[in-house]
C-alpha positions as a printed NumPy array, in Angstrom:
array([[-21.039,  49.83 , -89.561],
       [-23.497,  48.991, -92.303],
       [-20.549,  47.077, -94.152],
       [-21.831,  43.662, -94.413],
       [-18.289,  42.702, -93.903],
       [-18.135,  44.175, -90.236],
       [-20.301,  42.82 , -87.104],
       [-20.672,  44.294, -83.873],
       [-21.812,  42.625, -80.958],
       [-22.072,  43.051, -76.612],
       [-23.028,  40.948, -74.475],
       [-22.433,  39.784, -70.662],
       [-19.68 ,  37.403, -70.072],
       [-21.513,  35.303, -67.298],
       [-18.505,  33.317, -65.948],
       [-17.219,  36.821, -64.887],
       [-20.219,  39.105, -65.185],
       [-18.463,  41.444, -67.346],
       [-19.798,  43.071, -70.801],
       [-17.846,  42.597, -73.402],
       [-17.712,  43.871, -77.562],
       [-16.807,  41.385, -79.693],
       [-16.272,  42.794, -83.356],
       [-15.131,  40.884, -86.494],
       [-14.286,  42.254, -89.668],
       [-13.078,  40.998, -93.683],
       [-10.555,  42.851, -95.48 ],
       [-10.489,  40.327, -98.425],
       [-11.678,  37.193, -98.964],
       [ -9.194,  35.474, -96.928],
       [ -8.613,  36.405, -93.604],
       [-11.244,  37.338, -90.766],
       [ -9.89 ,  39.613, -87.905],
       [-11.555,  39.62 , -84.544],
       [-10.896,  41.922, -81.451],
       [-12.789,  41.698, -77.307],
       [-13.28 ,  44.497, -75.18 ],
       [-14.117,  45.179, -72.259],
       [-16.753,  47.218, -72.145],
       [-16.359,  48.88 , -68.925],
       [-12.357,  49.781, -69.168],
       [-12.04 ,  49.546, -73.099],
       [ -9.056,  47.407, -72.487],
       [ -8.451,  44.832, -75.438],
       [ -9.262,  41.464, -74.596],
       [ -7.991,  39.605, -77.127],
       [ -7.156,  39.916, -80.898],
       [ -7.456,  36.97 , -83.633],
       [ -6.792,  36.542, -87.37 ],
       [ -8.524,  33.693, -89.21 ],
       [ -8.725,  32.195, -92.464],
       [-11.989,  32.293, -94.112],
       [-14.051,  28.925, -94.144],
       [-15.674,  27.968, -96.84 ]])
């Protein structure tokens, strides 16, 4: 977690009131992955792969 390639974040999702962890991470320096989760069930929200912007 001290990786300055990885962020962690929570916060509350006020159009449902529901917390939520939003975590990105870099592998290279190409793509940026991203996953949600629901904080209360640890269900997976949602999962993302981007290209890096310069």
């Amino acid at each position: 977690m001290f990786d300055k390639d990885v962020e962690v974040n929570r916060y509350i999702d006020e159009e449902v009131n529901l917390p939520i962890w939003y975590i990105t991470w870099r592998t290279d320096s190409t793509e940026v992955f991203s996953i949600k989760i629901n904080a209360l069930t640890g269900k997976v929200i949602s999962k993302e792969i981007n290209e890096v912007r310069e």
